[in-house]
C-alpha positions in Angstrom: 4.7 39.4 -24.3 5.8 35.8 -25.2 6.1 34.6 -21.8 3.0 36.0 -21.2 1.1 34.5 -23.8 2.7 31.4 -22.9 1.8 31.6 -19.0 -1.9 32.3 -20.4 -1.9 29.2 -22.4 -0.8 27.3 -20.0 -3.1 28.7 -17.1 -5.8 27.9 -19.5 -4.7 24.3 -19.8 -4.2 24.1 -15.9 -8.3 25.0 -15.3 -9.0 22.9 -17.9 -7.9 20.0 -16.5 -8.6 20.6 -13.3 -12.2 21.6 -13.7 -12.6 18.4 -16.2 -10.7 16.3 -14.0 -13.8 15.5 -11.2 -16.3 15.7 -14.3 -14.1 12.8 -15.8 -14.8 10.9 -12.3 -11.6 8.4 -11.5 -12.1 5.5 -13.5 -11.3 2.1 -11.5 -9.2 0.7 -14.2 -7.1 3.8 -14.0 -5.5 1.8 -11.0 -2.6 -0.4 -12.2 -1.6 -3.0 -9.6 2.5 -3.7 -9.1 3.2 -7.1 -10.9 3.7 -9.9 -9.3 5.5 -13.4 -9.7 7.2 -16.4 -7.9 10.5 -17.5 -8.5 10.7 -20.6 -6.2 9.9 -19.9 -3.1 10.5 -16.3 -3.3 8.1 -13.2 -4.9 9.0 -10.8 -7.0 7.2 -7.5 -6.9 7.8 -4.9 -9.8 6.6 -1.6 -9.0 7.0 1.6 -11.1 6.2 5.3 -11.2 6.5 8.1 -13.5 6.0 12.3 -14.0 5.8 14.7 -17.0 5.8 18.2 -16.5 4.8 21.1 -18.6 5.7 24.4 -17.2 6.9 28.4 -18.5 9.4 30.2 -16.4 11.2 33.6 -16.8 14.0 32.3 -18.2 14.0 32.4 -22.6 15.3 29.8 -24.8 15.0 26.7 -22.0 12.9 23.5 -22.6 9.6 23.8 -20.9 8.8 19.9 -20.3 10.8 17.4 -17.7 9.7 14.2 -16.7 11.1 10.7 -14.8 10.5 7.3 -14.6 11.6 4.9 -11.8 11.3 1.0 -12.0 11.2 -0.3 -8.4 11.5 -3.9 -7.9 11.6 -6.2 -5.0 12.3 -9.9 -4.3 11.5 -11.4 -0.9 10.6 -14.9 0.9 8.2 -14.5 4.1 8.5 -16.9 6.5 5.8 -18.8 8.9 7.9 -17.1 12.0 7.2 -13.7 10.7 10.3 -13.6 9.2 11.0 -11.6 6.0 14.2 -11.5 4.2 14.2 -9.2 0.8 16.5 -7.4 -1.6 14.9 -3.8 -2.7 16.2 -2.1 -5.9 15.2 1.8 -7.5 16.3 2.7 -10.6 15.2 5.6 -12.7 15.7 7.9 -15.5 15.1 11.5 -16.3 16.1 14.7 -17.9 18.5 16.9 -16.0 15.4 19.1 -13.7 14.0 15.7 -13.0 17.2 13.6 -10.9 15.6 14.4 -7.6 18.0 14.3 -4.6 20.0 11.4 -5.7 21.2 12.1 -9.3 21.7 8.8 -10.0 19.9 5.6 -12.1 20.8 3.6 -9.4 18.8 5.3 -6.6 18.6 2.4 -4.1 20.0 -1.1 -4.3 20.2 -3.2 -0.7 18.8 -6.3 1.5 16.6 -6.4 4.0 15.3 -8.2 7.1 12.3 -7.8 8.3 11.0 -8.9 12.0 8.2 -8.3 14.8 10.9 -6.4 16.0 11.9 -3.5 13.3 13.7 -3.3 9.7 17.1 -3.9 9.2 19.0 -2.6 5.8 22.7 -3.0 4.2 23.0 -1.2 1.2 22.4 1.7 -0.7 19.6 3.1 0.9 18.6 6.3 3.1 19.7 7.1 6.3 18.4 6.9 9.6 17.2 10.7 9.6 15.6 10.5 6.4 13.7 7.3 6.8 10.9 9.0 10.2 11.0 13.0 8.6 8.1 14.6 9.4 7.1 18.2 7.2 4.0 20.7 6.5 1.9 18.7 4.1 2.4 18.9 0.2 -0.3 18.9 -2.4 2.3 17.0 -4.5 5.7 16.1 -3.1 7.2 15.4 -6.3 7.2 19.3 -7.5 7.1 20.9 -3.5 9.5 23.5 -3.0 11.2 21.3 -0.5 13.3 18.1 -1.4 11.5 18.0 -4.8 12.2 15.3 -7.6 11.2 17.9 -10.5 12.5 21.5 -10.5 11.6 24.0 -12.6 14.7 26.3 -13.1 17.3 25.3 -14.9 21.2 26.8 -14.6 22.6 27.8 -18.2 26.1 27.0 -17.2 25.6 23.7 -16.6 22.0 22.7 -18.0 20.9 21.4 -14.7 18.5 22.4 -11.9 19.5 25.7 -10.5 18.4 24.5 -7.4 21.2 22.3 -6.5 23.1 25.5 -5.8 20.9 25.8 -2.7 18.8 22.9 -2.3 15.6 23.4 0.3 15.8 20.2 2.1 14.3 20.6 5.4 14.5 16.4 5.5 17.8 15.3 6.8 19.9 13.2 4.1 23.2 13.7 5.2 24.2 10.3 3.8 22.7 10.2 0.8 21.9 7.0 -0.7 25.7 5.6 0.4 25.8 2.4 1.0 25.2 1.9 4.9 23.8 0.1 7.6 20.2 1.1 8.6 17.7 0.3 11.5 14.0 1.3 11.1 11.9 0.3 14.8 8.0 -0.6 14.5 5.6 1.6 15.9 4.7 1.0 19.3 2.1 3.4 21.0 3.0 5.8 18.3 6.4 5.8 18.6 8.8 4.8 16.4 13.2 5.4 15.9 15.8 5.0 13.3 19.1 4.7 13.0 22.3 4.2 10.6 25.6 4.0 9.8 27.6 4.9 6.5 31.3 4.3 6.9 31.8 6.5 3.6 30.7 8.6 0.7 30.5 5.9 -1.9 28.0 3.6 -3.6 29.2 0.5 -3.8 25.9 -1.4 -2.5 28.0 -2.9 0.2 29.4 -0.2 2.4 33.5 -0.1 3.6 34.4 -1.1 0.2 35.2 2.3 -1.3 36.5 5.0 0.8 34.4 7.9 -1.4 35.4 11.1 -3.4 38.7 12.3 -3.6 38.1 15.7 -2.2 39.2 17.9 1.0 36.6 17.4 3.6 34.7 14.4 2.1 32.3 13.2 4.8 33.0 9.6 6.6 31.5 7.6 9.7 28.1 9.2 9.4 26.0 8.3 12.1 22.4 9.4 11.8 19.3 9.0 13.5 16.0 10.4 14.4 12.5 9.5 16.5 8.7 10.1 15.6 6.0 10.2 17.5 1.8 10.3 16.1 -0.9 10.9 18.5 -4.4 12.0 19.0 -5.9 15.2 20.8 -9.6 14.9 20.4 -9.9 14.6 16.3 -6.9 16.4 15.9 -3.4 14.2 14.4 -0.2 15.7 15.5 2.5 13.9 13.8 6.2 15.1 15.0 10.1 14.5 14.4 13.5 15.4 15.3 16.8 14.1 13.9 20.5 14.4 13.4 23.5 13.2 11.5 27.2 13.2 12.9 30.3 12.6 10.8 34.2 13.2 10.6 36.1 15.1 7.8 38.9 13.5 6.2 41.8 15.6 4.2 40.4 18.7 5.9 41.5 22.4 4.5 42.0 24.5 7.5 38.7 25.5 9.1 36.9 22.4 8.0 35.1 20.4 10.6 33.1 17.0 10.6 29.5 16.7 10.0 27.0 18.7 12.2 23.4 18.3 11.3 19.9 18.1 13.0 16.6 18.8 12.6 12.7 18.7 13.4 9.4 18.5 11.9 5.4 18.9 13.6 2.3 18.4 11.1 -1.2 18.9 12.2 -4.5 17.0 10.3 -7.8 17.9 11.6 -10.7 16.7 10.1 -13.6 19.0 9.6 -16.0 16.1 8.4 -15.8 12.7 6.6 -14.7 14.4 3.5 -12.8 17.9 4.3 -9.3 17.3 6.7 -7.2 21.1 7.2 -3.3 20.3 7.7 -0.5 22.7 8.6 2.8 22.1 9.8 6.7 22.6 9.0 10.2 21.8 9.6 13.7 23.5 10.1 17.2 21.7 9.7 20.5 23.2 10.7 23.4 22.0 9.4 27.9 23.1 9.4 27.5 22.2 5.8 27.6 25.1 3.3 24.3 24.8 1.5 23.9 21.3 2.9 27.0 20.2 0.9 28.5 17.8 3.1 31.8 18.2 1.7 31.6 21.7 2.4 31.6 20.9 6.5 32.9 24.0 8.6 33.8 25.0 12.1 32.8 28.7 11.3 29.2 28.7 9.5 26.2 27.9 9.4 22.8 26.9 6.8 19.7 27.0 7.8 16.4 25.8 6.2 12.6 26.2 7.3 9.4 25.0 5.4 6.1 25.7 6.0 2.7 25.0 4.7 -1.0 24.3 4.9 -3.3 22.6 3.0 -7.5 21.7 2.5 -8.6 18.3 1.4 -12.1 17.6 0.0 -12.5 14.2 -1.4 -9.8 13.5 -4.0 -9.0 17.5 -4.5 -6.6 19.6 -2.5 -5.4 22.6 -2.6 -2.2 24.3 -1.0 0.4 26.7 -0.5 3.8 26.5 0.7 6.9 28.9 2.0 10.6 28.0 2.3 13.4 30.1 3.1 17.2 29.5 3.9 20.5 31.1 4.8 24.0 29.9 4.2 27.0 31.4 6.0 30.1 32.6 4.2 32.9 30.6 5.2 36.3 30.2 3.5 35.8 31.2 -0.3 32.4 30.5 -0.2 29.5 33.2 0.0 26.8 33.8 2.2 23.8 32.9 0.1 20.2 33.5 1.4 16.6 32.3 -0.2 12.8 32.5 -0.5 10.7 30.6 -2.3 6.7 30.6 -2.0 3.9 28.2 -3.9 0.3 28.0 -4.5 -0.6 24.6 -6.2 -3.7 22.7 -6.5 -4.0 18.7 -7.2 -6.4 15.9 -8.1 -6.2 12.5 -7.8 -7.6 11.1 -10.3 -7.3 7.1 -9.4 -4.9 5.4 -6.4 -2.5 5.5 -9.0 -3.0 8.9 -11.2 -2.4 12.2 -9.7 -2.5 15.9 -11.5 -1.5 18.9 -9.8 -0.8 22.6 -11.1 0.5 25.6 -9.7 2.7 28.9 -9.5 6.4 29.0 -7.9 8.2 31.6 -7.0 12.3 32.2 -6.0 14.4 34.8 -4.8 18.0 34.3 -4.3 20.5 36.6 -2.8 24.7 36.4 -2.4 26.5 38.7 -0.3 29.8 38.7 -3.3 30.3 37.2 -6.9 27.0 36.7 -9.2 24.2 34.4 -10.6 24.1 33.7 -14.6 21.8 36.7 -14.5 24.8 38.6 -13.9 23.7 40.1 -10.7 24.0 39.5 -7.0 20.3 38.9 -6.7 18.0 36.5 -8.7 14.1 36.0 -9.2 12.4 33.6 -11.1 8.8 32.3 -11.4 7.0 28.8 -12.8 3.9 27.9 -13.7 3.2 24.5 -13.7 1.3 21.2 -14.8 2.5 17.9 -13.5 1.1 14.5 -14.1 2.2 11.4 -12.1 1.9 7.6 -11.8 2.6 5.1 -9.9 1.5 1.6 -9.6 -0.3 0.3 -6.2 1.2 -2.6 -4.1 
């Protein structure tokens, strides 16, 4: 009855926002522009974002709020030539639901070139399959069911997101944010590639200076890369992907294996007039690593990941649902572990820089031997959420 009363509280709030939220109209001061400065002949750029969440789940006694900030700053000189040469920095903070896929403060620290010819990075910073992925759309990517910064179920063992025991990441991200060498392409005709190299699981901001965990089967000389192509038929945008990461296993148990991962992504936008688009689309990633753990590399098994979903724009309001679903193979000691998750959300952006968004999860987990906290082979759990989010505009 409690968690009833609290999911009608809640749903209440959700309408009452969202129905006030075009009444309200979007404000243009609501817009907060990145600062800027010099220093000599360089400029400094100081972006920032943040999210709060309220949300109820099944699960008693657990905080219902979560939230993150990230303070994203860049120094760079241009040049007359065309030339650009920049060091790029993320850090962030949040409560234990909110660390996203890096887990880190230190989310991205490395230089960059940029040319008429493409990007090139050396740092910590995503990896070549990452950098071009293409999925369904998302009425708010920050609390998606796939590759989400905010979860809403939380693990009692350890007091963080649940989800890291399966993540649904249909984007590849192999690497991580290890520090690497990366090579973005500009478009051209609608085409565009990326590549990179990480020599080893560590984040030292320079990469070969650390040779990463101490653990049997720790990932090294991860090469990934991955190609995207955007095009017209008629008014309809198709938008598509595919990409893969490669890697050795060093200290291997027997029955490990290096790194095996690839994927691919299609989206679809067509617009019915100036203010109402439909988009649909998905992607699937196949990886040797046991619930994407890329320590967890093996000759014998197999995860799988697929995300789906569709959306309807009208102005500044969307409204969508989602459906994700994964299987890991047992290999070794670990178990086979299977999952489905679904979502109906709905969002408003309020300014450039202001979104809200609310809506209802729902995940089902399976393992074929041992249990969840619940004490049980099989798990379900449910959210409802609010999440509000800023960021500043460049």
């Amino acid at each position: 009855m409690a968690r009833q009363g609290k999911a009608r509280r809640l749903s209440g709030a959700v309408l009452a926002a969202l129905t006030a939220g075009p009444a309200l109209g979007a404000p243009a001061d609501w817009s907060l522009p990145s600062w800027q400065g010099a220093i000599g002949d360089a400029q400094l750029e100081i972006g920032a974002a943040a999210g709060a969440s309220l949300f109820t789940t099944d699960q008693p006694r657990q905080p219902a709020a979560s939230g993150y900030i990230k303070l994203m700053p860049r120094l760079h000189r241009d040049y007359d030539s065309g030339l650009s040469i920049g060091l790029d920095a993320t850090f962030s903070g949040s409560d234990a639901l909110s660390r996203g896929r890096y887990g880190e403060g230190v989310e991205k620290l490395y230089g960059e070139i940029r040319t008429g010819l493409g990007r090139l990075e050396l740092g910590q910073t995503d990896g070549g399959a990452y950098d071009l992925a293409v999925t369904g759309p998302k009425v708010d990517a920050a609390v998606s069911l796939d590759d989400p910064q905010t979860s809403f179920l939380r693990d009692p063992a350890t007091g963080r997101a649940f989800a890291d025991v399966f993540p649904l990441r249909t984007e590849i991200g192999a690497s991580s944010n290890d520090a690497k060498l990366a090579y973005v392409s500009p478009s051209l005709f609608g085409a565009q590639l990326a590549f990179s190299y990480t020599p080893n699981e560590a984040k030292d901001v320079l990469p070969f200076l650390h040779a990463g965990p101490h653990t049997p089967g720790r990932a090294a000389a991860i090469w990934e890369g991955s190609a995207r192509y955007s095009g017209d038929i008629g008014p309809l945008t198709l938008t598509g992907y595919a990409g893969f990461a490669e890697g050795r296993a060093e200290h291997k148990l027997p029955g490990q294996h290096g790194l095996s991962d690839w994927g691919a992504g299609l989206r679809a936008d067509y617009p019915i007039n100036d203010d109402i688009t439909i988009s649909a689309g998905g992607a699937f990633r196949r990886s040797n690593s046991h619930a994407l753990d890329v320590n967890q590399s093996w000759r014998g098994g197999a995860t799988s990941v697929t995300h789906l979903s569709a959306s309807l724009t009208d102005g500044d309001v969307v409204a969508g649902v989602e459906y994700g679903s994964g299987t890991a193979d047992a290999v070794a000691a670990l178990p086979r572990l299977g999952l489905n998750a679904y979502q109906a959300s709905l969002g408003y952006m309020l300014s450039p820089s202001v979104e809200l968004s609310a809506g209802w999860q729902g995940w089902n987990y399976g393992r074929a031997s041992g249990l969840f906290f619940n004490a049980a082979p099989r798990l379900k759990l449910d959210a409802e959420f609010v999440h509000l989010s800023f960021h500043t505009s460049p």
